[in-house]
N, C-alpha and C positions, 0 to 999 in steps of 0.2 A: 227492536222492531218485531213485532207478531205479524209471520207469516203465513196466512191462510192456502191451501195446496185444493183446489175444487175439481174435483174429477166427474166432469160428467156426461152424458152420453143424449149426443144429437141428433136430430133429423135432416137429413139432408132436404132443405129449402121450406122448413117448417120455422122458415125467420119469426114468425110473432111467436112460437111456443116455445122457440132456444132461448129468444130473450128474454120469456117469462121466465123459463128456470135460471138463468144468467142472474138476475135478479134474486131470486127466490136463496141461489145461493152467497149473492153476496147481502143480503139480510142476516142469512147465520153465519155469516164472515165476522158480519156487523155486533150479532148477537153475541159471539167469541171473543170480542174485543180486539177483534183484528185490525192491521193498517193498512196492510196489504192483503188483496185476494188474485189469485192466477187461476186463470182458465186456460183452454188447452187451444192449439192452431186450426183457424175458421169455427170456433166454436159457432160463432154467430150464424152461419149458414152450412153447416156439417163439411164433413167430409167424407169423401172426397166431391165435389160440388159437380165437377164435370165442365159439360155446353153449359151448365143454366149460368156460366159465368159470363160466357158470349149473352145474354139478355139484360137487356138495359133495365126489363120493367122488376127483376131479379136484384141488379143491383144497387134499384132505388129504392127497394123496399128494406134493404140492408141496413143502408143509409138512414130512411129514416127511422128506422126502430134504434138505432146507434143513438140519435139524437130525443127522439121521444121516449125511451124507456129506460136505455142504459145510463145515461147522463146524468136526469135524475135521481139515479139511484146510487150514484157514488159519492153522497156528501159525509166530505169527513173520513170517507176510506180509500185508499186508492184502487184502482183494479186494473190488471193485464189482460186483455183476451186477444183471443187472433181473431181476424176478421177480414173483408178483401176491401181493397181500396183502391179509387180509381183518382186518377191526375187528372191535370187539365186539358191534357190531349188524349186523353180515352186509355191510355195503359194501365194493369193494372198491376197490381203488389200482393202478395200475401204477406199480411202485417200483424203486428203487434201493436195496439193504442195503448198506451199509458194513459189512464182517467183517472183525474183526481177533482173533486168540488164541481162536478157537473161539467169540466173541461177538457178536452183532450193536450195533454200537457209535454209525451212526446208516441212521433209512431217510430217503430224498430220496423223496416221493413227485411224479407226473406234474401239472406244472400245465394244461396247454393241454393238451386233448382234442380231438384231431383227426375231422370228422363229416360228410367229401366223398371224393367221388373211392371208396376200394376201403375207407376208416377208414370204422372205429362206433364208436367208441371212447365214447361215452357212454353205447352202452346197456349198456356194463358197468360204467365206473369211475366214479369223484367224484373231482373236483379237490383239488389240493393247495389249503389255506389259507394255507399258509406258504411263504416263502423260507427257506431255511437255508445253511450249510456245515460242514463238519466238519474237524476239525485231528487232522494224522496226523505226525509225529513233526518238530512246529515248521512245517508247510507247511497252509493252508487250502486244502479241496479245496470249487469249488462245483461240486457236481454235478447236472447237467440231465438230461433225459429225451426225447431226439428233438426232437419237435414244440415243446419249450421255446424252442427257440434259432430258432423261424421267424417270429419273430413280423413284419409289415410283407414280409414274403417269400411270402406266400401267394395265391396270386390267383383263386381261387377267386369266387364269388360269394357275400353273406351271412356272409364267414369274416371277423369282427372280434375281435382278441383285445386284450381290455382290460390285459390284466399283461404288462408286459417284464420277462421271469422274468430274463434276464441281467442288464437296469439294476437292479431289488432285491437281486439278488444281491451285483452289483458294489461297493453299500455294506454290503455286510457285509464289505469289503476280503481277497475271497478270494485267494492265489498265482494259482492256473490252476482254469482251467473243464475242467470233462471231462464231456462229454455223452455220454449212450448212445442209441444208435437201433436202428429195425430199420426201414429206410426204401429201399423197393423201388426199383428202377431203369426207370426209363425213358433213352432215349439223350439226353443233355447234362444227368442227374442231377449227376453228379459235378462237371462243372464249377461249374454251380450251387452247390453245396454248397461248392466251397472258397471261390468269391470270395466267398458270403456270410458264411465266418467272418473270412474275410481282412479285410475290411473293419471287422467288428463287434472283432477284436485291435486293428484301429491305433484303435482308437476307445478299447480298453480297458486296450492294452500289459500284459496278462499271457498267459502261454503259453494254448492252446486243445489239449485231446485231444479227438478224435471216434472211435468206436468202432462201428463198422454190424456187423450181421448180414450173414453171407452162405450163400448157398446160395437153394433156391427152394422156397417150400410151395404147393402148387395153383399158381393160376394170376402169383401174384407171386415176383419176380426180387430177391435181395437181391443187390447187386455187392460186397459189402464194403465196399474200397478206404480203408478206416480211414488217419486221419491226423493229425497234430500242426501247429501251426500257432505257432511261436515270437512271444514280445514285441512283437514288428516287425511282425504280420503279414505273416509268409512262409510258406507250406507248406515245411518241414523233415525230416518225418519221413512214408513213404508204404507203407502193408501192400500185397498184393497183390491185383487184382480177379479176382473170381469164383471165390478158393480158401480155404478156410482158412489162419490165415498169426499168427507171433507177429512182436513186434517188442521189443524196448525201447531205452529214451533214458535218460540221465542230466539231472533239469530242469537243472544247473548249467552243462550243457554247451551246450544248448537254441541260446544266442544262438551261439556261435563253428560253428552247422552252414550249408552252404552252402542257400541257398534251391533244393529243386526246379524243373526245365523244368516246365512247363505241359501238362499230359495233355493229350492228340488225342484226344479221344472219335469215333471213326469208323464205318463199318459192323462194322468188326471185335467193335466192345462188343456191339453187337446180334448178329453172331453167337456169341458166348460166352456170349449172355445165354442164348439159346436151347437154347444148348449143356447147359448147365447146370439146366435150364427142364426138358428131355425128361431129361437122367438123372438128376437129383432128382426126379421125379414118375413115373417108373418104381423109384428104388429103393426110394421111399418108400412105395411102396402095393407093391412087395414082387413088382414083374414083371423078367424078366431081361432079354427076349428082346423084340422089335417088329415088325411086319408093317405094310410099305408095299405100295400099289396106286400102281406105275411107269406112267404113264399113257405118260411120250416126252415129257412136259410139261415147264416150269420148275417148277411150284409142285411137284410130288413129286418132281423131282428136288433141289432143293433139300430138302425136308423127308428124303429119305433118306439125303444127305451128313450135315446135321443129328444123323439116328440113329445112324450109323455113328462119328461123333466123339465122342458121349456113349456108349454103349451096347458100342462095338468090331465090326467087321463081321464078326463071328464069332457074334453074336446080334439082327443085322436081314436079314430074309427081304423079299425085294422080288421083286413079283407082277404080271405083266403079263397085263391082262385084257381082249386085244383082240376088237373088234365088227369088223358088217361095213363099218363107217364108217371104222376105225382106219388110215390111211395106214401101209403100208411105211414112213416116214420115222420116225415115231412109235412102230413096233414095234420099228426097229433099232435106234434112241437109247436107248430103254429098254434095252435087252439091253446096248449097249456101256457106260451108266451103269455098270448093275451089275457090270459088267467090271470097270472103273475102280475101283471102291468094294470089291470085293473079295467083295461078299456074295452071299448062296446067291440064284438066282434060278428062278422058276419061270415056267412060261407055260402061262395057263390060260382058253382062248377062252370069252367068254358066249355065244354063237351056239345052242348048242341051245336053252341054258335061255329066249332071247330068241325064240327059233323056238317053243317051247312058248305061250310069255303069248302069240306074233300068232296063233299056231293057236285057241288059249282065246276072247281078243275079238274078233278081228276075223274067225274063220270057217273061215279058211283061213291060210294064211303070207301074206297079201296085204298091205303096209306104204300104212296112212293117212297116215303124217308128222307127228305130232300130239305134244302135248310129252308127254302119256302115253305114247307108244311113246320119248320120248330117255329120259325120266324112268325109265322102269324098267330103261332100260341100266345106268344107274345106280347102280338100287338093287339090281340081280342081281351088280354088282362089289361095294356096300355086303354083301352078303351070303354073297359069296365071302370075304371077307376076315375076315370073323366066325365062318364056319367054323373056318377054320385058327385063328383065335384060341381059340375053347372048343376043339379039338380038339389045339392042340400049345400053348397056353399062352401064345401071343404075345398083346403087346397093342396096338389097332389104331391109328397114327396116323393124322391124316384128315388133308386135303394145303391147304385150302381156305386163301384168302388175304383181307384183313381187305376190298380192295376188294368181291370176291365177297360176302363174307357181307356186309356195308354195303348193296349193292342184291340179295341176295337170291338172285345167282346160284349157286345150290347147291341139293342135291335132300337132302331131308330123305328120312332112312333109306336113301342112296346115299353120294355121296361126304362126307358127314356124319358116316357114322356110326362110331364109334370111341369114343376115351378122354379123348384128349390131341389138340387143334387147334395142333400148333409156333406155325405163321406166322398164325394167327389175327387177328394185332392187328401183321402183316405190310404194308401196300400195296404193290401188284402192282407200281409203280417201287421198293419197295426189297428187293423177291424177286429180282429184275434187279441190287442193287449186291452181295446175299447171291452169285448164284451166281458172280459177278466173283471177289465175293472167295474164294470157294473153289476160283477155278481161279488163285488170284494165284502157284503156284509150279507150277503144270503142270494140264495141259488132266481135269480129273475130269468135270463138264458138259460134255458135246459143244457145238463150240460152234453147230452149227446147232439146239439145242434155245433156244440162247440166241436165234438169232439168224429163230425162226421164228415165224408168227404166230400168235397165241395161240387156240387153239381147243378145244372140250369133245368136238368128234368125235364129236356122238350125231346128226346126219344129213351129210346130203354136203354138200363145202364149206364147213361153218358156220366162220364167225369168231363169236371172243368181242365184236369192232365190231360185229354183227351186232344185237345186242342195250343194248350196252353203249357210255356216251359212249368216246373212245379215253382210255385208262389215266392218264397225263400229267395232262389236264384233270380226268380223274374224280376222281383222287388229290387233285390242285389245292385241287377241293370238297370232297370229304370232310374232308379236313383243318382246311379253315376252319370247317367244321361241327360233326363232330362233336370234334375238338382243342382248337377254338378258341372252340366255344359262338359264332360269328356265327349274326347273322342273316340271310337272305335277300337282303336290301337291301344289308347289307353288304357281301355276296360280289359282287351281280351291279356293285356301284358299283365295285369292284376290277375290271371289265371282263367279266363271264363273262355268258353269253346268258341273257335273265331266264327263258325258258323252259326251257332245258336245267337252270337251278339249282336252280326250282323241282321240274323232274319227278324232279331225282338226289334234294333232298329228300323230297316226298312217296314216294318208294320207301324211302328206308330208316325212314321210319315203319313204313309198311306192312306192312314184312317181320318186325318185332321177333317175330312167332312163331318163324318160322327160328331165328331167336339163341336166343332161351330153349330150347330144344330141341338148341341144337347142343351139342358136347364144349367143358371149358373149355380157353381159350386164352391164351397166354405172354404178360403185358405188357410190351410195349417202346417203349410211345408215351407222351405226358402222358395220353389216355383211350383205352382199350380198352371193347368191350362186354366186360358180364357185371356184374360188382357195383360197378365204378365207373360204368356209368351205366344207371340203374333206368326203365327208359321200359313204359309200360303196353301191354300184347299186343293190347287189343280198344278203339278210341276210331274217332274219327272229324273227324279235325286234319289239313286241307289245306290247301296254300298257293293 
């Protein structure tokens, strides 16, 4: 049997245009000589769908494009996709249809409902009751759904899954498993994912297809990287990351392939992720063009290499909006950036409109030094940049880095304010390996922006140390924090000052208004803020 692997990348609730490409690939399934083609979980209406699952007029238009487009289009080949399905008393399933000859012949419904991290997946579906498989010309297909094949892999807290949907399966004496997902990326996903099939094959010695989404909807990253995993547990067969991408195999042929090298997941994934991250969230919500605020900094010179790789430097406008703080160093870097990078740039001082607010408060131009006078430097760039956006169409990205936001360092309705946060879920040491690597074949980052200290420039002399533990160490804690869910005790017994651990915690408590307020941001860590982790605005929890 020739199995076709369809990797491609959806719109969440753009049901007539998923189906068209659903189609469009099972044509070159067709064309390939294929009998089999698999698509990946809710191809049919994206992921992650959300509320529009709660809307009846959402799930009838599901329905009928299943029956009007897809149907006909499977004659003579069979095809797997995920898609939602509703009973006859209104529940619904995240499923798998098996189509063959215009019929739907069986559906695999989702056993394990994932309900951590960025998943909700309960408050829409109900669990499969059954294990099954299905038999497609002499071959048993068992087919899983994501979160099926993770069971004992999840580490979560509270996440016990009582059913091993692959050991049920496995005595129904299926050929090959072939699971579909739509399971976002954070960096050393992928590896993850093969050794744990790799492992759960030589346990089971039938082939493994896995089928991912790719592309990006809001703030989650599908990488693809679909693959097949022969009798042997070997990885054999490998799609391509971060792009749409077909493949097929012959199962007969499965054992005589040579086993793949071992993917490098490096900063490079995190840059593609992002990559992918800004130009699916700008085509998808229907903007062309993006407006950065070039400070002379790392973090927006990085986020506007970023734009410029997704978007083409023929539709990012980068804006230099120097104070009377702004070092010469700072103003050149910026302008040679833009040089480099090839896009339109503009320079456009706050000085008056800043001259304005000291004349307003304080009486005269006479400068207090107060975070109200850095803070509204700020928000006068935050409001240049918005301009240009309602006024020529651009949409704003905000430069901020996941340390920053973590303790707060960021000016709500300043350098906040935007659409789309790139490096959101960024830390400041791996903004530093980002702009490396985009200078890995010739100098684009100046390298004294790389190589200078890191400052916000809203009075003299300021350092971000000024404020801030140094990056390294702050990074260090963050990570065990809010990544790794330690505790305080935990971090400070790994060596770090009980006082400095506690005070980097109790700040980013503190700060969670910032976050709920800020633009959503690109995940590319195991936890990012935003809906993988839900922390209350107004309490009163100090260490």
């Amino acid at each position: 049997m020739k199995i076709a692997l369809a990797q491609i990348n959806p719109v969440v609730g753009d049901i007539k245009g998923n189906f068209e490409k659903i189609v469009e690939f099972i044509n070159r399934a067709k064309y390939q000589k294929a009998d089999l083609v698999v698509f990946s979980e809710l191809v049919t209406v994206g992921y992650p769908p959300k509320d529009f699952l709660f809307m009846q007029d959402f799930l009838e238009a599901n329905e009928k494009y299943i029956n009007e487009i897809v149907l006909p289009a499977t004659y003579q080949i069979g095809v797997i996709l995920g898609t939602v399905r509703q009973d006859a008393e209104g529940n619904l399933y995240n499923s798998a249809f098996f189509i063959y000859d215009g019929k739907i012949v069986e559906v695999f419904d989702k056993t394990l409902l994932p309900n951590y991290d960025v998943f909700d997946e309960k408050r829409y579906f109900k669990p499969a009751q059954i294990r099954k498989v299905a038999s497609f010309k002499g071959i048993k297909l068992g087919v899983n759904i994501c979160e099926d094949i993770w069971k004992d892999y999840v580490f979560e807290p509270n996440v016990d899954y009582s059913v091993d949907v692959l050991e049920e399966q496995f005595k129904l004496k299926p050929d090959i498993f072939i699971n579909i997902s739509a399971s976002p990326y954070y960096l050393g996903k992928q590896n993850m994912r093969v050794e744990m099939i790799e492992k759960k094959i030589k346990k089971y010695a039938i082939p493994f297809v896995y089928v991912n989404q790719v592309g990006a909807n809001d703030e989650l990253i599908f990488d693809g990287s679909s693959f097949v995993v022969n009798e042997e547990g070997k990885r054999v067969v490998q799609l391509k990351a971060f792009e749409e991408d077909i493949k097929i195999f012959d199962m007969e042929e499965l054992k005589n392939f040579k086993e793949l090298p071992e993917i490098k997941e490096d900063i490079s994934w995190v840059y593609n992720a992002l990559v992918v991250g800004v130009r699916d969230y700008c085509k998808k919500s229907g903007f062309k063009k993006a407006v950065v605020g070039l400070s002379g900094g790392i973090d927006s010179a990085v986020v506007c290499a970023i734009a410029v790789e997704a978007l083409g430097k023929e539709n990012v406008l980068a804006v230099s909006m120097p104070s009377r703080y702004s070092s010469e160093g700072s103003k050149t870097d910026a302008r040679i950036l833009a040089e480099n990078l090839g896009v339109e740039f503009r320079v456009i001082p706050i000085e008056p409109v800043f001259k304005s607010y000291l004349s307003v408060f304080n009486g005269d131009n006479s400068v207090i030094g107060d975070l109200a006078e850095e803070n509204i430097q700020a928000r006068i760039r935050g409001n240049y940049l918005m301009f240009i956006s309602n006024r020529e169409g651009h949409i704003v990205l905000t430069t901020g880095n996941k340390s920053e936001l973590a303790m707060g360092y960021c000016t709500l309705y300043g350098d906040m304010s935007g659409s789309l946060a790139p490096i959101a879920d960024v830390p400041k040491t791996m903004v530093y390996e980002l702009a490396r690597y985009i200078n890995r074949e010739r100098e684009i980052i100046p390298i004294s922006i790389i190589e200078k200290v890191p400052s916000a420039e809203l009075r003299p002399n300021q350092k971000d140390e000024d404020s801030l533990p140094p990056y390294k160490i702050l990074d260090e804690i963050l990570k065990m924090y809010i990544e790794e869910n330690r505790s305080a005790k935990e971090i400070i017994e790994k060596g770090y000052d009980e006082r400095l651990v506690k005070d980097v915690i109790n700040n980013v408590n503190k700060v969670e208004y910032k976050r709920k307020q800020a633009a959503p941001g690109l995940k590319v860590t195991t936890k990012a803020f935003g809906t993988g982790r839900r922390m209350p605005i107004v309490h009163n929890f100090k260490l």
